[in-house]
DRENMIPA-665922 format. One record per residue (C-alpha): y, x, z. Coordinates in Angstrom, 3 decimals, always signed. Layout:
[[Y X Z]],
...
This chain:
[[+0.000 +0.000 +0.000]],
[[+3.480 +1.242 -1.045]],
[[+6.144 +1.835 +1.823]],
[[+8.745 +1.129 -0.727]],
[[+11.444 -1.766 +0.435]],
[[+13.488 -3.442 -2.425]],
[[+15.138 -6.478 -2.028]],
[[+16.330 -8.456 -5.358]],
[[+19.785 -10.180 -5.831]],
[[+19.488 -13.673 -4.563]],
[[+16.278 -13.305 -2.277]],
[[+15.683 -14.026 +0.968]],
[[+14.233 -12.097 +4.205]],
[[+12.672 -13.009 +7.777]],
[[+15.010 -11.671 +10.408]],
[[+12.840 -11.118 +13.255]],
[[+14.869 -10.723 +16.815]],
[[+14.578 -11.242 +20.553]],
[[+16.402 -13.869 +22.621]],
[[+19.786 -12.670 +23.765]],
[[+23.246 -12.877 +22.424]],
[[+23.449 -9.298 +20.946]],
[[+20.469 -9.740 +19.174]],
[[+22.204 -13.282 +17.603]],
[[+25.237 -10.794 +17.051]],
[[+22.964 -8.303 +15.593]],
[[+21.214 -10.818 +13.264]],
[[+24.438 -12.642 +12.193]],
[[+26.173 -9.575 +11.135]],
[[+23.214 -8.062 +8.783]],
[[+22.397 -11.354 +7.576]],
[[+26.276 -11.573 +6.353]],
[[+26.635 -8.121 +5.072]],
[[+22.577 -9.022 +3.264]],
[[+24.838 -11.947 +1.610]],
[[+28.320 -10.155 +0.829]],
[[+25.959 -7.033 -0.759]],
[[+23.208 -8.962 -2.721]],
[[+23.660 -12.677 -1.892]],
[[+20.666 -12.568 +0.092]],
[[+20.136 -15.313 +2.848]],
[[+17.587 -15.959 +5.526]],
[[+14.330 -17.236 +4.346]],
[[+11.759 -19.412 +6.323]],
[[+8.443 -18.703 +4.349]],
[[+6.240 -16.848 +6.580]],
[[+5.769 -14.232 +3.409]],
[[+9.086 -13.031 +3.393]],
[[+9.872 -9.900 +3.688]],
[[+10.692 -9.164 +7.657]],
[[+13.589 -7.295 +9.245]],
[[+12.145 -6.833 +12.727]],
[[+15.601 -6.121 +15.454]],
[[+13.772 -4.533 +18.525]],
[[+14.882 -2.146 +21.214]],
[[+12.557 +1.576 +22.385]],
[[+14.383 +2.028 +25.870]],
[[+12.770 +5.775 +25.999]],
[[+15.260 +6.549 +22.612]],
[[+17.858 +8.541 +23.898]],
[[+21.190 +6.532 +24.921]],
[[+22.326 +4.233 +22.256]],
[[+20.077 +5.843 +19.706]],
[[+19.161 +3.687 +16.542]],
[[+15.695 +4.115 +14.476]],
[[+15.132 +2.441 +11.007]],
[[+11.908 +2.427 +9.563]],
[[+9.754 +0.947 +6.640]],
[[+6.407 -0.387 +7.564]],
[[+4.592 -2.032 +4.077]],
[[+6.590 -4.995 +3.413]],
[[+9.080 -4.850 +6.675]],
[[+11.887 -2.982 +7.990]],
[[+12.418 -2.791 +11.697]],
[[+15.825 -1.692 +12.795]],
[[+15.279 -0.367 +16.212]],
[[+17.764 +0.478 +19.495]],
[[+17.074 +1.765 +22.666]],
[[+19.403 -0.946 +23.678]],
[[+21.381 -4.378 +22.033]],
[[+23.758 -1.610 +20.894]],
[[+21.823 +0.249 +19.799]],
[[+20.276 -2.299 +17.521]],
[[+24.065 -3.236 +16.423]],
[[+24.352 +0.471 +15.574]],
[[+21.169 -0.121 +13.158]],
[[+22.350 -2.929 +11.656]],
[[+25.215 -1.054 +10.722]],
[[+24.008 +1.770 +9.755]],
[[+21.535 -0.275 +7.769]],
[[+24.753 -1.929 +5.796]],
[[+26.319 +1.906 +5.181]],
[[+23.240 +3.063 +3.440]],
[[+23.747 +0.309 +0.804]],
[[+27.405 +1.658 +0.026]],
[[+29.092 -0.747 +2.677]],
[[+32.226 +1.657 +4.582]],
[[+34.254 +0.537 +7.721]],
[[+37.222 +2.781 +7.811]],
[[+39.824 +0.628 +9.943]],
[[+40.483 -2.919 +11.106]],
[[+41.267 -4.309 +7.955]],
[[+39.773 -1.589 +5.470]],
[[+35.820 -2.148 +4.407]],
[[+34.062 -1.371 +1.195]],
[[+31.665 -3.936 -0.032]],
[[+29.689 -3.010 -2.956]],
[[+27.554 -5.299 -5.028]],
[[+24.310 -3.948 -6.431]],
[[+21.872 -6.032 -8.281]],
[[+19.151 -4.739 -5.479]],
[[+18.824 -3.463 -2.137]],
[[+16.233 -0.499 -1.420]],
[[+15.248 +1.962 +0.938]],
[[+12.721 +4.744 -0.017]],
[[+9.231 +5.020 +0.636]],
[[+8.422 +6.230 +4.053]],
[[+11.563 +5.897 +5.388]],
[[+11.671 +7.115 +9.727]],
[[+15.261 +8.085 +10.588]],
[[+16.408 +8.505 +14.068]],
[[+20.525 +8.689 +15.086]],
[[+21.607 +9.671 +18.046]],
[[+24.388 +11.358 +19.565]],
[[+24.980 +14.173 +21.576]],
[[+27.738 +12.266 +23.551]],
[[+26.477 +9.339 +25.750]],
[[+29.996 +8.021 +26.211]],
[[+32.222 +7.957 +23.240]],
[[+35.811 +6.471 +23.617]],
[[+39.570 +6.445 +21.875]],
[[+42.665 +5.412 +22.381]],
[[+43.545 +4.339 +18.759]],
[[+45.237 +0.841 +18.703]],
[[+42.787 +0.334 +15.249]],
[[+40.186 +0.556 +17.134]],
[[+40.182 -2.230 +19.938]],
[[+39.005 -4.811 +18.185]],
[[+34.790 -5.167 +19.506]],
[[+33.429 -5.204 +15.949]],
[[+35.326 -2.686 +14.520]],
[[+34.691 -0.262 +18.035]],
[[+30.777 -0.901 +17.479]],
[[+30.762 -0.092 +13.502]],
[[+32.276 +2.848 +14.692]],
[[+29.725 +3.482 +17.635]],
[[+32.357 +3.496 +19.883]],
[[+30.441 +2.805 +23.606]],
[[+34.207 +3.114 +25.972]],
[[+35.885 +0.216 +27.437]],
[[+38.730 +1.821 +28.827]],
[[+41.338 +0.399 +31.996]],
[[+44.597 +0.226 +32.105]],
[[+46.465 -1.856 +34.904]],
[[+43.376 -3.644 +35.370]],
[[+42.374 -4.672 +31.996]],
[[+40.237 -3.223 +29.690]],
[[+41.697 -1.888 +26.456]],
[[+38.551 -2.876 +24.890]],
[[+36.420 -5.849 +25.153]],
[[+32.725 -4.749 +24.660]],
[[+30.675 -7.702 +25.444]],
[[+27.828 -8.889 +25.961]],
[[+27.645 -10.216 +22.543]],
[[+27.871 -6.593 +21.170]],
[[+25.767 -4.893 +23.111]],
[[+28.479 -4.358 +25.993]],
[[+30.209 -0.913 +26.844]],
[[+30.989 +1.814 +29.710]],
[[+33.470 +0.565 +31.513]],
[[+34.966 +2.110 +34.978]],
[[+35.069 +0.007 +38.438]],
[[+38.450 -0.832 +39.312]],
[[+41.751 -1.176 +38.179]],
[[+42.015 +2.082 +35.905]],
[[+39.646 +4.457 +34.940]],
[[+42.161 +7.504 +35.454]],
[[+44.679 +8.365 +38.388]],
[[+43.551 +6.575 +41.160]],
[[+44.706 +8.041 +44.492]],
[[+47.697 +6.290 +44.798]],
[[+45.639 +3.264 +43.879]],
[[+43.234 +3.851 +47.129]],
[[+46.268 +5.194 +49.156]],
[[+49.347 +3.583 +48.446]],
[[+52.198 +5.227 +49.491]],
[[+54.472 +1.902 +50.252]],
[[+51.537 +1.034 +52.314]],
[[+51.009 +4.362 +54.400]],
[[+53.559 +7.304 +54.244]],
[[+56.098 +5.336 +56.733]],
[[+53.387 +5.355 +59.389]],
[[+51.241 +7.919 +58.326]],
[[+53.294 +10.942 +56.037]],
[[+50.441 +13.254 +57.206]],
[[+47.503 +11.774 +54.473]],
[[+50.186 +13.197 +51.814]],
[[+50.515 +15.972 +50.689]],
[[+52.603 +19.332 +52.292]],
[[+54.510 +20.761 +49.684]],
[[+57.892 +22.996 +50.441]],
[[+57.095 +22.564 +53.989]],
[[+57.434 +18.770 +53.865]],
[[+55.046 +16.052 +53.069]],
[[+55.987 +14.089 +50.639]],
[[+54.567 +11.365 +48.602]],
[[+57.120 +11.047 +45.591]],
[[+55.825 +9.337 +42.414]],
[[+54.667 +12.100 +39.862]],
[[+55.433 +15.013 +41.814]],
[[+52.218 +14.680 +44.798]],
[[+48.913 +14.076 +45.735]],
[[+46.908 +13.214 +48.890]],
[[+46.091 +15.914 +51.584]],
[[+42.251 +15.806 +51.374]],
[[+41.516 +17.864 +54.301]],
[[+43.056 +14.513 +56.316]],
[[+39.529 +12.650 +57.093]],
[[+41.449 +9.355 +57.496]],
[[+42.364 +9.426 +53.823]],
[[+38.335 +10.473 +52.669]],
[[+37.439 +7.401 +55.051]],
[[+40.219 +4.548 +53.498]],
[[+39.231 +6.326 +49.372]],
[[+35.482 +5.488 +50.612]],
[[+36.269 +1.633 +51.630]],
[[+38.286 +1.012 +48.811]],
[[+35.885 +2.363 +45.951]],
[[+33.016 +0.713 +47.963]],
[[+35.149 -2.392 +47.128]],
[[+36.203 -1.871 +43.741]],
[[+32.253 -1.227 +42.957]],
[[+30.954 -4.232 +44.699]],
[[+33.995 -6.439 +42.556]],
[[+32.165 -4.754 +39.665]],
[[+28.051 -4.754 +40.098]],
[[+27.545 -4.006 +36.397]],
[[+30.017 -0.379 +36.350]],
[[+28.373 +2.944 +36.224]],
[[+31.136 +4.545 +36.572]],
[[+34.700 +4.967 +39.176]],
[[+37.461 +7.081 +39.324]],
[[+38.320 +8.940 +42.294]],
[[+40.833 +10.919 +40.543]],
[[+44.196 +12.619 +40.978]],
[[+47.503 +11.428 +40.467]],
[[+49.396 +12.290 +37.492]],
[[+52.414 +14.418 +37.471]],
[[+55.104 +15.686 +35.905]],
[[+54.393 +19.570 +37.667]],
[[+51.675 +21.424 +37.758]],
[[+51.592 +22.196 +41.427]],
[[+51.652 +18.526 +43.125]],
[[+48.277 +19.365 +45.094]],
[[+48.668 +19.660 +49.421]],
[[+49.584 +22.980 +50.689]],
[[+49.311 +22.310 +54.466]],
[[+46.883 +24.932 +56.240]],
[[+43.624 +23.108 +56.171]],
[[+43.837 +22.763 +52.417]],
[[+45.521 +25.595 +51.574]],
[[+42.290 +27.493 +53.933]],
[[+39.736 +25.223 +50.953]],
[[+41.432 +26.819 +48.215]],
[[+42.126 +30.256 +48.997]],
[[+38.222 +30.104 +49.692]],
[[+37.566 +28.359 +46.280]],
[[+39.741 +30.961 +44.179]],
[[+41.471 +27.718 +43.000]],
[[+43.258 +24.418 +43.813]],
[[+39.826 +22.620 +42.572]],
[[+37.950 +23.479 +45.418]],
[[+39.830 +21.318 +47.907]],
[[+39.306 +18.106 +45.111]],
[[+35.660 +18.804 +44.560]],
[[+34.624 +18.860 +47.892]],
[[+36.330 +15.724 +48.757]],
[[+34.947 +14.095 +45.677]],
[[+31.437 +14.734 +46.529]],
[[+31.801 +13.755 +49.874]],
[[+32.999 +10.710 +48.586]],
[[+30.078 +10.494 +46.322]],
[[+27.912 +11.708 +48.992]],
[[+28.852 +8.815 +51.325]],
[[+28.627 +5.936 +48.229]],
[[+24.946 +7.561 +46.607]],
[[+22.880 +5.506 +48.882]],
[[+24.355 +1.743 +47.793]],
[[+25.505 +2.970 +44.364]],
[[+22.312 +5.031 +43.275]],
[[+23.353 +4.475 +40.004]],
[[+27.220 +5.034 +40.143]],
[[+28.834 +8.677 +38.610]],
[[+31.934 +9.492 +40.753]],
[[+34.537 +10.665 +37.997]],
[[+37.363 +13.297 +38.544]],
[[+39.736 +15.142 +36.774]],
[[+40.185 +18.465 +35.511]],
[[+43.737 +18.346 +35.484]],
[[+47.091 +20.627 +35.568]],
[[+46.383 +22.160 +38.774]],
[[+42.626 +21.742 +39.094]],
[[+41.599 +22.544 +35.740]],
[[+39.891 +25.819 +36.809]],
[[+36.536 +25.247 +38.190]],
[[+35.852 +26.987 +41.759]],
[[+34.038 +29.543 +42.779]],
[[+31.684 +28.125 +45.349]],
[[+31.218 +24.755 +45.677]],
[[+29.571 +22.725 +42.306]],
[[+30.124 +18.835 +41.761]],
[[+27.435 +16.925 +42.915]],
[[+24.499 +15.568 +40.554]],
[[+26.487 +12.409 +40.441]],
[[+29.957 +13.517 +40.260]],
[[+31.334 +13.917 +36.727]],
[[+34.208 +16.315 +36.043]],
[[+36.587 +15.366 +33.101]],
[[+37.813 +18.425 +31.756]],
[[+41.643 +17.630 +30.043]],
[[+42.563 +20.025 +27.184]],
[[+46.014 +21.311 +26.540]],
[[+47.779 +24.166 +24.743]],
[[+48.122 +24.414 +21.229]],
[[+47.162 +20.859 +19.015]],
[[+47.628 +22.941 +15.765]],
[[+44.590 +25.328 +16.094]],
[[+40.726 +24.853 +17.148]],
[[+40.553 +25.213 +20.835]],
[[+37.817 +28.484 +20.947]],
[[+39.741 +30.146 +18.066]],
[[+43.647 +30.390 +19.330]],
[[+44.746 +32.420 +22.297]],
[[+47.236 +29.541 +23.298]],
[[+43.944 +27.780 +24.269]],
[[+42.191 +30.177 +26.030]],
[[+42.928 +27.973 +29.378]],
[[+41.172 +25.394 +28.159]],
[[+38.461 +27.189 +26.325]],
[[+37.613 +29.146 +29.708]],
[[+37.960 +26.541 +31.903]],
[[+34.902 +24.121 +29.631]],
[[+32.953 +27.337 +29.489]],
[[+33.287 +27.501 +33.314]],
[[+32.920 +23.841 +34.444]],
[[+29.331 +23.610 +31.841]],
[[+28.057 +26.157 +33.995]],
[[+28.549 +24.390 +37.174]],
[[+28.109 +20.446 +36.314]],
[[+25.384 +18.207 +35.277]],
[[+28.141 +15.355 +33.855]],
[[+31.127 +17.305 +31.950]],
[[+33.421 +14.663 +30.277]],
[[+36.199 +16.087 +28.678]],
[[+39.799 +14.225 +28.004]],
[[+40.991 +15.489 +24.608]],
[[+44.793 +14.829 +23.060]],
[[+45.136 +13.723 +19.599]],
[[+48.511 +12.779 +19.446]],
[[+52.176 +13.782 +19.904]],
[[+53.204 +11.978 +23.427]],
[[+57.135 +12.802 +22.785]],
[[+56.603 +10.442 +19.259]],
[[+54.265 +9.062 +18.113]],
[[+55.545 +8.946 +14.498]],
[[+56.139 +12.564 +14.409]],
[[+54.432 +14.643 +11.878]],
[[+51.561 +15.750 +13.222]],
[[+49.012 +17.966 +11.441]],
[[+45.919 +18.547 +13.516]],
[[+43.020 +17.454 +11.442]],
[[+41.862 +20.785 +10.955]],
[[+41.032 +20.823 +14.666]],
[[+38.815 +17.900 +15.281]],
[[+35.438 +19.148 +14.032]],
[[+35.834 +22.547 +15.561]],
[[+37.123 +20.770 +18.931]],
[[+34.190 +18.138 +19.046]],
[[+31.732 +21.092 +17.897]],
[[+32.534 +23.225 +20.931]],
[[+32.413 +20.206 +23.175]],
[[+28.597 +19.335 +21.802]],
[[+27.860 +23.265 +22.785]],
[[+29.104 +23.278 +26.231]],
[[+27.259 +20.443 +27.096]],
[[+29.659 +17.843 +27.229]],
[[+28.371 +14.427 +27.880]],
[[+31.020 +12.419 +27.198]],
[[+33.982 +12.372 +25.047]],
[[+37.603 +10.767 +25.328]],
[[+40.376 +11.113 +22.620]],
[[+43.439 +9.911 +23.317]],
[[+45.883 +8.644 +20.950]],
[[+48.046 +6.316 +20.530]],
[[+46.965 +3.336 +22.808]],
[[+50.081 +1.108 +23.443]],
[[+50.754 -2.039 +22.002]],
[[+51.260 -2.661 +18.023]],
[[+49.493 -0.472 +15.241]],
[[+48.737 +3.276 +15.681]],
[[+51.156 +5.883 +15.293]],
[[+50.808 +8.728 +13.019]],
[[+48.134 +8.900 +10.617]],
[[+46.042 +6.701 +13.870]],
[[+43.964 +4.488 +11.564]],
[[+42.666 +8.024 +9.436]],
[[+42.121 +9.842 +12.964]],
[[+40.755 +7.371 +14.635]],
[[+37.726 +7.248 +11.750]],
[[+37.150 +10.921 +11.465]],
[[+37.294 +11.065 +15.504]],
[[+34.646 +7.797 +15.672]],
[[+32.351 +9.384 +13.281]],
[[+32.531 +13.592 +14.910]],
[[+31.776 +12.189 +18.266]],
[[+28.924 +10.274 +16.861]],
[[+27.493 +12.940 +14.469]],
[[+29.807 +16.820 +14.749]],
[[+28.403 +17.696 +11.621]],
[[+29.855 +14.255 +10.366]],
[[+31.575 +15.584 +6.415]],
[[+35.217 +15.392 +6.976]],
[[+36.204 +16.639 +3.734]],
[[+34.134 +13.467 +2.127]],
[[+35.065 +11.290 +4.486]],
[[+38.864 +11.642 +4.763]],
[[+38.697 +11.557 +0.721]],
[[+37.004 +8.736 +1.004]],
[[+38.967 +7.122 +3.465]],
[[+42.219 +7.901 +1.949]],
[[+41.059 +6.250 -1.496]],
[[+39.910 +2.832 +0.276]],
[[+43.039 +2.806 +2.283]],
[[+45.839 +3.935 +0.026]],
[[+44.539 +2.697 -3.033]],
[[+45.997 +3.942 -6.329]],
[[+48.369 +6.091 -3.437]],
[[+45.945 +8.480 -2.405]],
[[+46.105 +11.396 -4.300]],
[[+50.226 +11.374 -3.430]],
[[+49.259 +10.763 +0.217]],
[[+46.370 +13.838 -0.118]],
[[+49.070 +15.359 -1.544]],
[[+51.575 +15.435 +1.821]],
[[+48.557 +15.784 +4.047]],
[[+47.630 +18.981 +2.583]],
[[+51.032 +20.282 +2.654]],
[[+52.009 +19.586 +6.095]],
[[+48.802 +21.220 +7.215]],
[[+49.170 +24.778 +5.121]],
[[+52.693 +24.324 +7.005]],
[[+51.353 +24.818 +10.497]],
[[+48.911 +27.614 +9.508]],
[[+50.890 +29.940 +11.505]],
[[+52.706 +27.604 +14.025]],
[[+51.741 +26.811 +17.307]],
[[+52.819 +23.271 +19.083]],
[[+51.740 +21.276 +21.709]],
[[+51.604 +17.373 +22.592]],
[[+54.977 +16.805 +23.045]],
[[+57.136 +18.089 +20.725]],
[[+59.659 +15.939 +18.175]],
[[+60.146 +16.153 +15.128]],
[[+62.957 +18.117 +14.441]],
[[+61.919 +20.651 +17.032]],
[[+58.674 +20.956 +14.814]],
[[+59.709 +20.714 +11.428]],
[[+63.168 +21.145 +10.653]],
[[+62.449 +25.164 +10.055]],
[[+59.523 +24.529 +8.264]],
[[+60.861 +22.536 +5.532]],
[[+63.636 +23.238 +3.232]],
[[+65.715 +21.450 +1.288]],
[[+64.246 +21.307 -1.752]],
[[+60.369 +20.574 -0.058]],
[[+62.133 +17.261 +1.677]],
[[+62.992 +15.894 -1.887]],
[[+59.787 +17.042 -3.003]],
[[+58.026 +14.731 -0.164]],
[[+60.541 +11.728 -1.038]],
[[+59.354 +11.404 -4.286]],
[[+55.756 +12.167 -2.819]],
[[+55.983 +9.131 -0.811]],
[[+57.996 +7.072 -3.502]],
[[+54.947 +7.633 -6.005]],
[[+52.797 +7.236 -3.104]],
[[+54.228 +3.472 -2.759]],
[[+54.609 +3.018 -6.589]],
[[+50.624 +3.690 -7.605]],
[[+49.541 +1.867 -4.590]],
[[+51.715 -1.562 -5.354]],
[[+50.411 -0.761 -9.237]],
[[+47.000 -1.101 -7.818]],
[[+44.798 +1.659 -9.628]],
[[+41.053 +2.705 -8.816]],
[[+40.969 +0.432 -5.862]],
[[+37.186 -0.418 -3.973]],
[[+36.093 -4.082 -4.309]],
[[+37.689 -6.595 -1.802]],
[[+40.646 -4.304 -1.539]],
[[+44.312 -5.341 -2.433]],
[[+47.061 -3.820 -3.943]],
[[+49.080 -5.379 -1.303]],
[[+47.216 -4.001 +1.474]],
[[+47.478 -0.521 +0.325]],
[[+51.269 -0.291 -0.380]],
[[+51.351 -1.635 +3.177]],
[[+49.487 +1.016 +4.250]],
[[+51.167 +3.104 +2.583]],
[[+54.643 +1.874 +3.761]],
[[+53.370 +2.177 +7.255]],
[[+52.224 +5.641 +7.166]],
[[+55.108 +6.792 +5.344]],
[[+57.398 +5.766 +8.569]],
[[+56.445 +9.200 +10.104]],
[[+58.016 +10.685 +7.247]],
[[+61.215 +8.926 +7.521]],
[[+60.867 +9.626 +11.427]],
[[+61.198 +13.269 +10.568]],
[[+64.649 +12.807 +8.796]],
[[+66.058 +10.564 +11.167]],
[[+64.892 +12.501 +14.302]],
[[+66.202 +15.573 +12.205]],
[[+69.691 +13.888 +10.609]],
[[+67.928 +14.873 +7.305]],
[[+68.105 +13.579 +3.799]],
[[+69.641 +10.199 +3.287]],
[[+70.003 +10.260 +7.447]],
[[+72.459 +13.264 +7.147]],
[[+75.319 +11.165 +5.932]],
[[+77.110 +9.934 +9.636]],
[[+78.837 +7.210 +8.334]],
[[+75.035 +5.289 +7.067]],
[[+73.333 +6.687 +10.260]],
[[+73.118 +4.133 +12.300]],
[[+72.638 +1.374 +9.256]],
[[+70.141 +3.246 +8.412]],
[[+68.240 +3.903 +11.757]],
[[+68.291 -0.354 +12.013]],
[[+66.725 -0.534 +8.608]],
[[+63.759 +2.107 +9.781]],
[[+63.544 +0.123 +13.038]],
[[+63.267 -3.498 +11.259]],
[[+60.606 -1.826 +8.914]],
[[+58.366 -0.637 +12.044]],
[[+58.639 -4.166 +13.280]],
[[+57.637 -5.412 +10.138]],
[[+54.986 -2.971 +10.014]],
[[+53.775 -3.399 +13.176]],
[[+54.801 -0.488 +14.774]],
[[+56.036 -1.038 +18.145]],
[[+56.143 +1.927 +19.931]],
[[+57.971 +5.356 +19.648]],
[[+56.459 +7.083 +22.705]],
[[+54.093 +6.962 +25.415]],
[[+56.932 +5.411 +27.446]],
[[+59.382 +3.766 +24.940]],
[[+59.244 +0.536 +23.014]],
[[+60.743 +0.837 +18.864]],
[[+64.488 -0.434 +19.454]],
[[+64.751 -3.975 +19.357]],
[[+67.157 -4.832 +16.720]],
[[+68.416 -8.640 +16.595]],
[[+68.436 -10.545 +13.211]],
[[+71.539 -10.328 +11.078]],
């Protein structure tokens, strides 16, 4: 008996599933991508051909297995997501793409086949695989990226990873990041009780962004161990908390008061102090929350590991890069912080997430050329024995900054597979998206990036700082008319995939050219040079990001507003 599977336009299959509403999901979704490919439906003769949806719970985590048996093709998961993830990748191996939100490629062959034999297994080397692209919140779109993190921000989750897709790794609590002044509120102890802050300067102080906690004070390990143990009871189904560090805006915010200062001097580094409180903190939990990972930064001033004490089996350290965004972390000296301090926490912890930044925090729309880093980043995480995987990008309200939608696909796919073809995939990307504008938008892509061979920057830097030595006169008109043609071949339509509009890609287009006209306006270049059209001009850029969709400038600032003439 052959193992050859070939389905004919316009026939029908068996899909075979388990009770639960994933495996619904699962079935719904191939049985409409089946249709949209080939037009085929689901059949109720018993000699159909079968897709079988099962789960293998000793796969690795999230792992998907397809495989043709005779006259069936079972599409396998070590869990509901898993299965999703088949289904999926199932749909891609007939030509079907899911670059962004609103971007998939449909082809429609006149059959559907798989070759004889066929055993594949995925899976990836990172068990928890998250971003902070706006493009990427919505549940569907997150899952046909295999994106597994939920996310927290002031209580609610950034993404919404039911049940009915297979569900997601989400944190207990009201954030998954910063969290002591969550457990300790300052309005709620420092009047009574300055000692559980930190001693900095001689004083304790517990000023927003500029302190932490004193850890050596046992009343705050005992009030941090009530209020997790509440914040995982309010959530029975998280595996993981956040006993975590404030954020700041210097690097030395930690407590300096004698017992502390005794734990790191010890340690050969602020870290020690944080670790040991972490694990007793996870030490204290273990017994009711056998299944629970503690997480913790590796932040500004604990990002070196220390020297004696290790993070407990179930304490996770999240390791947060920094340094230079224009050059692969183990190759450029301005990294060798971060490089050192991965190398140093892999040796010492069982559960290394990392935190990596993908975008410009000062603006978002800024130019910002850092492709060329994400494989080798993502590769050297995958060799240090990173588990888990955070990029952070633009994750405020409206659509993504800078290039988001492109990153946030080549960032999906690396943290699923590290040897994942960017070259292909960006071209391919860039085609589906832009339409008829691609090769202009290739074009600008290419040349910002040869720009920043040489340069070093970080992630916060504006535009003008970045680029106004960079690029001359001459280069600025050569990108205007870049961008014009750019908008011109999209709107004109051109080689564009099936189920993809000419519309849609001059609006893409028009959106991702913003960051271009961000440059001159940050910069008082080109047309934006002329004072007496400046500010005329600046409304006209802000109306377009509203129109666009682009509602944020920064991290911390909303576009400007401007009211209807």
């Amino acid at each position: 008996m052959s193992n050859s599977w070939t389905l004919q336009r316009d026939t029908a299959v068996r899909v075979l599933r388990p009770e639960g509403a994933v495996y619904e999901t699962a079935a719904a979704q191939l049985l409409h991508y089946l249709n949209a490919l080939c037009g085929i439906t689901e059949a109720r003769s018993q000699s159909a051909p079968a897709i079988i949806l099962r789960t293998d719970p000793s796969m690795p985590p999230d792992a998907f297995r397809l495989v043709v048996r005779g006259n069936d093709l079972h599409l396998v998961g070590q869990n509901g997501r898993g299965v999703l993830y088949a289904v999926f990748a199932l749909a891609e191996r007939f030509g079907c793409r899911f670059f962004a939100h609103d971007t998939e490629v449909i082809p429609h062959p006149a059959e559907l086949s798989l070759p004889d034999g066929l055993d594949v297994t995925e899976a990836s080397p990172f068990a928890y695989r998250d971003l902070y692209w706006i493009g990427t919140t919505d549940p569907l779109t997150a899952v046909k990226l295999r994106i597994n993190g939920t996310g927290l921000k002031s209580g609610q989750h950034i993404r919404h990873l039911t049940a009915e897709v297979g569900g997601g790794i989400g944190y207990a609590g009201p954030h998954f990041v910063h969290t002591f002044d969550l457990l300790l509120p300052p309005e709620k102890y420092f009047a009574e009780h300055p000692e559980y802050y930190a001693l900095i300067d001689g004083k304790r102080t517990a000023k927003h962004l500029y302190s932490q906690p004193c850890l050596s004070n046992p009343d705050v390990l005992r009030i941090m161990i009530e209020g997790i143990r509440s914040w995982l009871r309010d959530n029975p189904e998280a595996r993981l908390v956040s006993v975590s560090q404030n954020d700041s805006f210097v690097i030395g915010s930690h407590c300096t008061c004698p017992a502390c200062r005794a734990v790191n001097e010890e340690e050969g580094a602020p870290s020690g102090s944080l670790i040991r409180f972490v694990n007793a903190v996870a030490e204290a939990l273990e017994s009711e929350f056998p299944e629970v990972t503690f997480d913790t930064l590796a932040y500004q001033y604990s990002t070196q590991p220390p020297k004696l004490t290790h993070p407990r089996h179930n304490v996770a350290i999240r390791m947060c890069t920094g340094g230079c965004s224009s050059h692969p972390i183990p190759d450029c000296a301005n990294n060798a912080g971060s490089a050192d301090a991965i190398r140093g926490w892999s040796q010492i912890c069982r559960q290394l997430y990392i935190w990596d930044y993908t975008t410009d925090f000062a603006q978002y729309l800024n130019p910002y050329p850092n492709f060329q880093t994400l494989q080798d980043n993502i590769r050297f995480f995958r060799d240090h024995n990173v588990c888990g995987v955070f990029e952070q990008g633009n994750y405020n309200e409206g659509l993504s900054g800078e290039f988001g939608e492109l990153r946030a696909y080549l960032l999906a796919n690396l943290l699923w597979n590290p040897e994942f073809d960017v070259e292909s995939g960006t071209e391919s990307f860039l085609n589906a998206y832009y339409g008829g504008g691609a090769p202009y938008v290739r074009q600008y892509l290419t040349f910002i990036r040869d720009k920043v061979r040489d340069v070093h920057f970080n992630l916060v830097i504006s535009a003008a700082a970045l680029w106004n030595d960079l690029i001359s006169d001459e280069e600025l008109t050569m990108l205007d008319r870049l961008w014009a043609d750019a908008y011109r071949a999209a709107r004109e339509g051109g080689d564009v995939p099936d189920g993809i509009s000419s519309a849609l890609c001059s609006a893409h287009v028009e959106r991702s050219g913003l960051c271009h006209r961000w440059f001159k306006l940050d910069a008082k270049r080109g047309e934006f040079s002329y004072p007496a059209r400046f500010d005329a001009l600046c409304d006209l850029f802000y109306r377009d990001c509203h129109r666009l969709g682009v509602t944020r400038l920064t991290e911390g600032a909303n576009v400007p507003w401007v009211e209807a003439q």
